[in-house]
N, C-alpha and C positions, 0 to 999 in steps of 0.2 A: 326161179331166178333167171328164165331162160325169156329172152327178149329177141323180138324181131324185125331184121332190118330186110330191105328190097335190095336187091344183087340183081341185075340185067334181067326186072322185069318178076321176078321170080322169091318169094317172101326164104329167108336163112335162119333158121330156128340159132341163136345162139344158146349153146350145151358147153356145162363143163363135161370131162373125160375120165374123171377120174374112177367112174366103176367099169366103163369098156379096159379102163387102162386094168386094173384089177382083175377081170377077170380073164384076161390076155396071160398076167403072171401067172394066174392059174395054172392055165392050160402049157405055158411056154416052160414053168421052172416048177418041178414038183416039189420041191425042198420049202416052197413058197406056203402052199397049202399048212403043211405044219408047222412052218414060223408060225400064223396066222394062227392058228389053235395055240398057240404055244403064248404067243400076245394075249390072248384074250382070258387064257386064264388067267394071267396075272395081271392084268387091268382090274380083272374081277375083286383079287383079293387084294390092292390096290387100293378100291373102294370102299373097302370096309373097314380101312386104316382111318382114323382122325386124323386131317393134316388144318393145321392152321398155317392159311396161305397167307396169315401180314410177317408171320414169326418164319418163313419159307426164305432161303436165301436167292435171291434175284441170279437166273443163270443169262450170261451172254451168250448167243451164239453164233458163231462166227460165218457169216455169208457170203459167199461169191457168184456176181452174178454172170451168165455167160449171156451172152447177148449174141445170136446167130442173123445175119443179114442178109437181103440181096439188094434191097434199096436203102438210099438213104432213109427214106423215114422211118425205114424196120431199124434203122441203126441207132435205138433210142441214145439220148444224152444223159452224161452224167446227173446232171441236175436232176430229170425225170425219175433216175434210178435212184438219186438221194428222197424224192420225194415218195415213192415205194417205201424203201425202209422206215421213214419217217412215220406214215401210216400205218404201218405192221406195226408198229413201236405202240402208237398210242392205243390199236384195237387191241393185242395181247395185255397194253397193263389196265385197260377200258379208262383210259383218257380221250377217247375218241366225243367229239363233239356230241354226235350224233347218237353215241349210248342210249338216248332216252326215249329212240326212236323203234327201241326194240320189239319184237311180236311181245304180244302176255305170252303165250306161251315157254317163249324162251330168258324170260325177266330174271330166271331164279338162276339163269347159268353164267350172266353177265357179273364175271371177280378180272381183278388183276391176276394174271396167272403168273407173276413173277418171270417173264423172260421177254427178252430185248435182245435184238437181234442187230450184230455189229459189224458192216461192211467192212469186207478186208481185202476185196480184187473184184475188179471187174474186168473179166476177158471178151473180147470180140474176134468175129469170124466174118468175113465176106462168103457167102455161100451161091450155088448157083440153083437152089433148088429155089422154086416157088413160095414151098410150103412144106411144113410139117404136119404128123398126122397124133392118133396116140400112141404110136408105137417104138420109140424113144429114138426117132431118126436124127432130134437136133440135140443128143447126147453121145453120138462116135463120130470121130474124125471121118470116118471111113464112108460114111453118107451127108457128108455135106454142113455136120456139124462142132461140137466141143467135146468134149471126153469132161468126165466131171472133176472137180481139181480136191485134191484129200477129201472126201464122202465119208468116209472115218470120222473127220476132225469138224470140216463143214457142212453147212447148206449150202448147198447147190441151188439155184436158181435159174433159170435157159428161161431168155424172151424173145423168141421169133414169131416170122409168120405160122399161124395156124390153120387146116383148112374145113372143111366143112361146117363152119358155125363152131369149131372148136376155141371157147375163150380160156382152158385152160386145164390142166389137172397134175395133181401129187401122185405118187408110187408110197404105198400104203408101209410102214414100217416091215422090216422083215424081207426086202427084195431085196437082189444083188444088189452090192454097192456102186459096179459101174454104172446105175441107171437111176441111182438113188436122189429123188429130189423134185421138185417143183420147176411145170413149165406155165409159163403164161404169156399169151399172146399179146404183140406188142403193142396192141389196138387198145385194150386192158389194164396197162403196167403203168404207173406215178398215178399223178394226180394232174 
């Protein structure tokens, strides 16, 4: 999924982050590692449950998005961020147009997975940093960004600038909750 654009002369691999980010927690939070073992066995057994997803009760889940800026254009508009959720909306219940455009490969994985996802705040920052990297800088007050608002109760969302061809990455279940959530570049984010 990695696509490339020309930057001053010079080709920018765009890369999601999400396994540098992963294995960052590794290494940074060791309590991490056995979450992770601890997740996976019970995904395991999980799977071996019969769920019928039409009889499944539809979970909302409550999102806020944090939007970190230094210019106007990184300061996406509400509109943009309704039209995000909007999307998430139709690819989790696979209302999405474009469903039938899927690889063979992946044919047999495309369900509604019963969850829809319901903007509840959007917060902004003016920042003076350029850019963010994966190292969850546009998630504490303390470097230029938001702190994540109940991680508990919500999703977290953060859309700033990203740098090195960084369009975007999650923090894998099981990390600390200050860091807990989804960043995506704001090159990336609506439609």
């Amino acid at each position: 999924m990695a696509r490339r654009k020309r930057s001053r002369g010079r080709k920018v691999r765009r890369t999601c982050g999400a396994m540098a980010h992963y294995m960052m927690m590794l290494e940074r939070h060791p309590s991490f590692r056995a979450s992770q073992a601890r997740l996976e066995r019970a995904t395991s057994r999980r799977r071996d449950d019969k769920v019928d997803l039409k009889k499944a009760k539809l979970v909302s889940i409550k999102t806020v998005v944090n939007v970190v800026y230094k210019t106007a254009a990184q300061n996406v508009s509400d509109a943009q961020i309704r039209t995000q959720i909007k999307a998430m909306n139709k690819d989790f219940r696979a209302t999405n147009p474009d469903r039938n455009q899927t690889p063979a490969p992946w044919l047999g994985l495309v369900t509604d997975s019963r969850i829809q996802f319901k903007l509840v705040k959007v917060r902004r920052r003016k920042t003076t940093r350029g850019g963010f990297s994966f190292d969850d800088g546009m998630k504490k007050a303390s470097t230029g960004g938001i702190a994540p608002f109940s991680p508990k109760t919500h999703l977290n969302v953060w859309v700033c600038a990203l740098t090195g061809g960084l369009l975007g990455y999650a923090q894998f279940p099981g990390g600390p909750a200050a860091t807990d959530g989804v960043v995506i570049n704001y090159q990336a984010f609506g439609t």
